[in-house]
One Martini backbone bead per residue (centre of mass of N, CA, C, O) as a GRO file, in nm:
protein
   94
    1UNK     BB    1  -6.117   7.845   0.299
    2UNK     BB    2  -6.130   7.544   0.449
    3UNK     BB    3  -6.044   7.369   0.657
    4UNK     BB    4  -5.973   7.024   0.693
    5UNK     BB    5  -6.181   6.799   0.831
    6UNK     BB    6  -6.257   6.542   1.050
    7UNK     BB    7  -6.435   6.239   1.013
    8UNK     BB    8  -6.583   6.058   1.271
    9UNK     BB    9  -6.603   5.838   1.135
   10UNK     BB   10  -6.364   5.792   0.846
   11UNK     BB   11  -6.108   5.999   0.889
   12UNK     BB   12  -6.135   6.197   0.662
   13UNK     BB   13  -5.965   6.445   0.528
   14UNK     BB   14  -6.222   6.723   0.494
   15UNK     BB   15  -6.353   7.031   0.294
   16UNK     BB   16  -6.663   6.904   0.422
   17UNK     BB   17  -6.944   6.966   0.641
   18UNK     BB   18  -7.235   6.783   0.769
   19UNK     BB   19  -7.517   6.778   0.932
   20UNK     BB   20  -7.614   6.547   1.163
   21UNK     BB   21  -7.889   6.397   1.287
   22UNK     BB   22  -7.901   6.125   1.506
   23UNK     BB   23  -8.170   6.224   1.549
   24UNK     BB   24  -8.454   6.298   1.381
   25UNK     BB   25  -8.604   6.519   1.331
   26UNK     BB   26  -8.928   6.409   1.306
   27UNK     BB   27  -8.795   6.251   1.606
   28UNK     BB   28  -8.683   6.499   1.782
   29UNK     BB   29  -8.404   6.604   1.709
   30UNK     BB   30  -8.124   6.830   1.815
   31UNK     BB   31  -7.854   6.660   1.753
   32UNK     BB   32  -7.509   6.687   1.615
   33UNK     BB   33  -7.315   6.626   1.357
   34UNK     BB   34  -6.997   6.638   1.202
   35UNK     BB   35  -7.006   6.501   0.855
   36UNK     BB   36  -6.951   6.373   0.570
   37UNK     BB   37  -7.114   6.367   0.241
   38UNK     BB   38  -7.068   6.041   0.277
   39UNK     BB   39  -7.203   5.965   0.513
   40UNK     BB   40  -7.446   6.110   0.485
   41UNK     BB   41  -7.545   5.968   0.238
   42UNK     BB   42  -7.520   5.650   0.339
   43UNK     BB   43  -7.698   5.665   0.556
   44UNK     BB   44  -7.964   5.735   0.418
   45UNK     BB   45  -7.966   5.493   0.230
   46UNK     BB   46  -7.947   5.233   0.466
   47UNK     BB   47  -8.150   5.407   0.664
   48UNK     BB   48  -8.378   5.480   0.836
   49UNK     BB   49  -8.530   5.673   1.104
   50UNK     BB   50  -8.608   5.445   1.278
   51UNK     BB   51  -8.307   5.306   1.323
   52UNK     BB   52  -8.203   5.635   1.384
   53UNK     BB   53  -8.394   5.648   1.661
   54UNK     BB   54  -8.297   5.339   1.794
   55UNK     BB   55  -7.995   5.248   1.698
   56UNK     BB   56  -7.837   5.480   1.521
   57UNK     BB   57  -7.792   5.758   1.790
   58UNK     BB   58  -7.429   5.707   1.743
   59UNK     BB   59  -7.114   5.669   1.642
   60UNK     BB   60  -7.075   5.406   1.735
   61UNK     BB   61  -7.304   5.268   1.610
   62UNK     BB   62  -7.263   5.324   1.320
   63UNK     BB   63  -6.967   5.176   1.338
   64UNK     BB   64  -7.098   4.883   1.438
   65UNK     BB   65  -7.226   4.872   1.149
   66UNK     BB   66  -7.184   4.644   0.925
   67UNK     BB   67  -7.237   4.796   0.655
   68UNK     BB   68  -7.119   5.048   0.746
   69UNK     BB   69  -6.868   4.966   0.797
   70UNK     BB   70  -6.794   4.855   0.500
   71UNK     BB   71  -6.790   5.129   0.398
   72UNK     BB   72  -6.552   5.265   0.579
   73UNK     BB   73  -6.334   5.094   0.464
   74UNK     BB   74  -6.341   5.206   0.226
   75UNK     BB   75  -6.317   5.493   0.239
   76UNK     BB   76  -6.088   5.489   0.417
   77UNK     BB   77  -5.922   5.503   0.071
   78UNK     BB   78  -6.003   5.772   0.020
   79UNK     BB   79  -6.012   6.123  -0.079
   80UNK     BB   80  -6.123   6.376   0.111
   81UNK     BB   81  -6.187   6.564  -0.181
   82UNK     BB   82  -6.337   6.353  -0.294
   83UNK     BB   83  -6.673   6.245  -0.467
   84UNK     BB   84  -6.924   6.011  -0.351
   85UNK     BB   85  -7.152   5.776  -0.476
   86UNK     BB   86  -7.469   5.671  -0.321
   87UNK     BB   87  -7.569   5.335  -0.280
   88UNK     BB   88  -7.774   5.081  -0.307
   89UNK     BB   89  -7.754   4.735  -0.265
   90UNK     BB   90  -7.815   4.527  -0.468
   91UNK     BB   91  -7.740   4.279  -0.245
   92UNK     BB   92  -7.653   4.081  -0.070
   93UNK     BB   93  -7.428   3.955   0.163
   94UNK     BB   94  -7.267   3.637   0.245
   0.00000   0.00000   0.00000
């Protein structure tokens, strides 16, 4: 079994981690980042792939966002061995 490595978005000890394409395929991206599979789906669910090909397109990026940000403050208080569902919010918050 793999080492545990850190997730560089949420910092948490996760026990599998999958490639990010930073700018997607689809708009010719070739670099990757290895981030947790909590995170990898949370970015797909909240963010297009226009804005992550102009917007954020770096893990500062993702991490100075908002919403994502939001996310991250949860997520980094869960244990990296367990994995969560990534859903769309429901309604804005205010």
């Amino acid at each position: 079994m793999n080492e545990p490595a850190p997730c560089p978005l949420c910092e948490r000890e996760v026990p599998e981690c999958s490639d990010h394409h930073l700018v997607p395929k689809s708009c010719g991206g070739r670099r990757t980042e290895a981030i947790c599979l909590d995170c990898h789906r949370m970015i797909h669910v909240l963010f297009d792939n226009k804005q992550l090909e102009c917007e954020l397109n770096s893990v500062e990026a993702l991490q100075a966002e908002p919403r994502f940000a939001r996310y991250l403050d949860w997520i980094r208080k869960r244990p990296g061995e367990r994995s969560f569902r990534a859903r769309r919010p429901r309604r804005p918050r205010r």
